[in-house]
N, C-alpha and C positions, 0 to 999 in steps of 0.2 A: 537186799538185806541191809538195815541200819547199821551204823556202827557203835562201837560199846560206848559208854559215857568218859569210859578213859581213854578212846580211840577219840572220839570227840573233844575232850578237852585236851590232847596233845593237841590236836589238829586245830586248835583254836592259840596253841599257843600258853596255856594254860598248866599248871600243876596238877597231874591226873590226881595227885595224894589227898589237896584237901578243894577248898568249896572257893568258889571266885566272888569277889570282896565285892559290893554295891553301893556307891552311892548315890543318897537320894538328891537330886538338886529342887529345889522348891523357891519360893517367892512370886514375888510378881514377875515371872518372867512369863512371855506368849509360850514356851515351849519348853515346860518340868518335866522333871524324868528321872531314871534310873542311869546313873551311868557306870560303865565297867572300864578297868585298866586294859581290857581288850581296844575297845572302844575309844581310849583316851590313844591308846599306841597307832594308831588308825590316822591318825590328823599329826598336821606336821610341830614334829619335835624340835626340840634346842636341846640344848646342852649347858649344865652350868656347875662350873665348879669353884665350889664352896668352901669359906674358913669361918667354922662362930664358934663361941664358946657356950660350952651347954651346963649349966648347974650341977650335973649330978657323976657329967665324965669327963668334964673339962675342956680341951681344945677339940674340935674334930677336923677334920677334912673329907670330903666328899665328893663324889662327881656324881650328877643327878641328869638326867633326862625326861622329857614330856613336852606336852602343848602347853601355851602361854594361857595362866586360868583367865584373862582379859578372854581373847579367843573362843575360848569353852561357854563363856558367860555371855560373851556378844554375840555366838551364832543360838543361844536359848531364849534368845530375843526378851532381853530387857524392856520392863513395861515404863520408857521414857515419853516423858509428857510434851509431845513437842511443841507446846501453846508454848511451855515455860522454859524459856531460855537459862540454858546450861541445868536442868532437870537433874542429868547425870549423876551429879555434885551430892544431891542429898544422897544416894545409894550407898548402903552399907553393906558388907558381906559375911557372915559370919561363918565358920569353917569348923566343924567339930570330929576328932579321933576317935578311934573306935572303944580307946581308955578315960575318954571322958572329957579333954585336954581340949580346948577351944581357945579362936582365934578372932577378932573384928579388924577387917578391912574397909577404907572408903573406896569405891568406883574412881577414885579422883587418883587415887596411889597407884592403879594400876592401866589405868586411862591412859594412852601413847599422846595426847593432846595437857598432860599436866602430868603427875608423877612419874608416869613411863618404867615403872620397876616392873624388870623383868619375873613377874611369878609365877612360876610352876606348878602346876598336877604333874610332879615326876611319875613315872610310870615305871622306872629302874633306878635303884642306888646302887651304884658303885658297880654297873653292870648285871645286876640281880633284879630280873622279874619282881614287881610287886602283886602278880596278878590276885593271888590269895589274902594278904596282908591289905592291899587297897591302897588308890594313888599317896601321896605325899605331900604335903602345901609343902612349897620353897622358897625362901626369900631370899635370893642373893644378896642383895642390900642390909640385909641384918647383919650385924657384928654377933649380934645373942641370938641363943637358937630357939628361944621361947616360942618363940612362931610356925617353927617346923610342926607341923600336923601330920604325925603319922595315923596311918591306914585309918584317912579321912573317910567317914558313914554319912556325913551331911552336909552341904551346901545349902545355905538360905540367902537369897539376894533379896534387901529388902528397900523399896523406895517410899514406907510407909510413915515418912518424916513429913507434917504440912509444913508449907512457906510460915514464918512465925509472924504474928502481929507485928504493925510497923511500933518499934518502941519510942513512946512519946505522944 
């Protein structure tokens, strides 16, 4: 005998009360997909605790956990040209909340070979499940918290920039 849907979402880890959050990842990557804060708690986490200032509440603090979104994006297998030396560089990432709120990263920002900022798909704030709510963009490196993405719906990794004409 199966078990109940709320027996199955304990058992997953999950909030039997409401629905588990999805996001889409899309782009040029070999390997798009749906991904869940299940799924994201699954792959090896960090820890990182945060001070910005946010527009509307002023100072916060926080302590976040998840995988490094570099990680999450490098094993979806980025469609890098490897004719074209350092390719990488043009890839842009855009990151959108489930309230609307959007975010553009470059591949370079969070690339370990050039910006190296630690960014998160928190998966817990402050020790609180996101499972229902959906991961979290984190930028430790921000002072402001314009950046923080909550309960992120979409990931687009895009490397649809051509090389420009040589000027001249």
């Amino acid at each position: 005998m199966g078990r109940s849907p709320a027996a199955a979402a304990a058992a997953a880890g999950t909030a039997a009360a409401g629905p588990v959050a999805e996001v889409a990842l899309t782009g040029d990557l070999a390997r798009p997909g749906p991904l869940t804060v299940a799924a994201l708690r699954g792959r090896r986490q960090h820890l990182a605790r945060v001070e910005f200032a946010c527009a509307t509440s002023g100072e916060r603090r926080h302590t976040f956990t998840g995988p490094l979104l570099h990680d999450v994006l490098l094993d979806a297998g980025p469609r890098f040209d490897p004719r074209r030396r350092k390719d990488r560089l043009r890839f842009l990432i855009a990151v959108r909340g489930a309230d609307g709120h959007h975010a553009v990263l470059s591949w370079a920002e969070i690339d370990p070979d050039f910006g190296r900022a630690p960014v998160l798909l928190a998966v817990t704030l402050d020790g609180t499940q996101l499972d229902g709510a959906g991961p979290q963009l984190v930028l430790p490196q921000d002072r402001c918290g314009a950046r923080y993405i909550s309960g992120i719906t979409a990931i687009r990794v895009d490397g649809g920039y051509p090389v420009w004409p040589d000027a001249g």
